[in-house]
C-alpha positions as a printed Julia matrix, in Angstrom:
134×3 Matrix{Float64}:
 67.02  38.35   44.93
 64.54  37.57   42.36
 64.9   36.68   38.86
 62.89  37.54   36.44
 63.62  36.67   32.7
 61.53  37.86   29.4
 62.14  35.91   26.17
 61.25  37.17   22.63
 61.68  33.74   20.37
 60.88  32.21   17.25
 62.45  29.63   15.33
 65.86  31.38   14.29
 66.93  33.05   17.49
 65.43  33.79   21.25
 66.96  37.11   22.74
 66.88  36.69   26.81
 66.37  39.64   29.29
 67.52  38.7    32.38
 66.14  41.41   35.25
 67.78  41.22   38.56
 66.65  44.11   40.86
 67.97  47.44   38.77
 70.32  45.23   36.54
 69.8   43.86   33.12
 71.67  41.59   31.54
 70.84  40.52   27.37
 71.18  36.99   25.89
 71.02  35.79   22.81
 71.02  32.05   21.69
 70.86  31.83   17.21
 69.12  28.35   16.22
 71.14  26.15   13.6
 68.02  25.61   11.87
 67.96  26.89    8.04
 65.19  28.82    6.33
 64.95  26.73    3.83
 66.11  23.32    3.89
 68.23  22.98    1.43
 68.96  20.0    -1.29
 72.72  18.31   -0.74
 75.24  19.17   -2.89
 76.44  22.46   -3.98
 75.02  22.77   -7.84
 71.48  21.91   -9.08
 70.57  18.87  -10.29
 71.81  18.69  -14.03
 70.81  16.2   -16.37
 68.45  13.41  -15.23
 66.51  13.88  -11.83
 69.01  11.28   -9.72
 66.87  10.75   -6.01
 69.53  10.24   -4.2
 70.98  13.82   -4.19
 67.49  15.19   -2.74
 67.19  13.99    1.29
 63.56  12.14    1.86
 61.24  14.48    4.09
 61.48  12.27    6.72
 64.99  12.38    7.4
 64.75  16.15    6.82
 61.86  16.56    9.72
 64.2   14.16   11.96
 67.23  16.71   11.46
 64.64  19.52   11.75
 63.02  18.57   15.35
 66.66  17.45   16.41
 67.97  21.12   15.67
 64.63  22.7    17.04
 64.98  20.47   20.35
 68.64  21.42   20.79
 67.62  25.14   20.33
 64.77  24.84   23.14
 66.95  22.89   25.6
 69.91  25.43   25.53
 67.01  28.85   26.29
 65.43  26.31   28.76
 68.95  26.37   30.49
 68.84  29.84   30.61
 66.4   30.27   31.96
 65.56  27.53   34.52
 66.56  29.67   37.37
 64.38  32.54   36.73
 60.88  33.04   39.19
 58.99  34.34   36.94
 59.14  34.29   32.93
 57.62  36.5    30.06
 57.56  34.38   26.5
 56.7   36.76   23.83
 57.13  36.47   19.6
 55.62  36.33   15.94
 55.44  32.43   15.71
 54.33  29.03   17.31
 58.02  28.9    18.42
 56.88  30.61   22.0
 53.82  27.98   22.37
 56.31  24.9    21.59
 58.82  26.4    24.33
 55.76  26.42   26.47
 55.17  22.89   25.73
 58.73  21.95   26.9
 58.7   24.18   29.79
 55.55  22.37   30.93
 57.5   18.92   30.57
 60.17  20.18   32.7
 58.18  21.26   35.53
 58.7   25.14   34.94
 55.36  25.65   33.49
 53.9   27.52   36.79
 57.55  30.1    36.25
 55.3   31.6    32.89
 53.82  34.39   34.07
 52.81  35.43   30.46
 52.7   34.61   26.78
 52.31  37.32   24.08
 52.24  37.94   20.41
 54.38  40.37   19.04
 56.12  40.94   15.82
 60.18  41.48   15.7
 61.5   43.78   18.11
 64.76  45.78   18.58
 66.69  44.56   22.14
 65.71  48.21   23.31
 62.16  47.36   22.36
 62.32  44.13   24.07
 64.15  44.84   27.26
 61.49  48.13   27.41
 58.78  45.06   27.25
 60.19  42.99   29.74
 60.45  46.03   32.32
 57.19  47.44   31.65
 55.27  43.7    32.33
 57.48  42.93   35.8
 56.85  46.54   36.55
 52.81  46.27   36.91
């Protein structure tokens, strides 16, 4: 039987619809990445500006794209086995997961990308049925 999966994502969380003949079945994978990064330590700086207690923006990008590429790989996983796949979402965070679908040879599995603002799981499982369904 044929899968076919939709995927509302951004950068904090990708909810999964899974479609399997009449069945559904909801997914959702929450990103460790922060808002805002943060500065280490749990009280603002007092007294003289010390650089040490503020991480360099380098090694804040490297634990940024480390988090981000975690994220992808586990919504890559589940989704590999799907035939067809519907990436919809505010962000850039669906045209990055494009990017890595394309590096692991599920790029031709997209049958659509879309931009659409937050969503409700009703909302997005109503999505997902209404695309497979045309």
């Amino acid at each position: 039987m044929k899968i076919k999966a939709g995927l509302w994502i951004d950068h904090r969380q990708a909810i999964i619809v899974r479609v399997t003949g009449s069945r559904e079945e909801f997914r959702t994978i929450m990103s460790q990445i922060e808002k805002q990064l943060r500065r280490t330590g749990s009280r603002p700086l007092q007294g003289h500006f010390n650089p040490q207690h503020v991480p360099s923006d380098e090694s804040q990008l490297r634990s940024f794209n480390a988090k981000l590429n975690s994220y992808y790989d586990e919504v890559i996983v589940a989704v590999c086995d799907a035939e067809a796949i519907l990436i919809f979402g505010p962000g850039v965070a669906k045209e990055e997961l494009k990017k890595r679908l394309d590096e692991n040879n599920l790029a031709d599995h997209i049958t659509g990308i879309e931009t659409v603002d937050t969503m409700t799981n009703p909302q997005i499982a109503a999505k997902v049925r209404q695309f497979f369904a045309e």
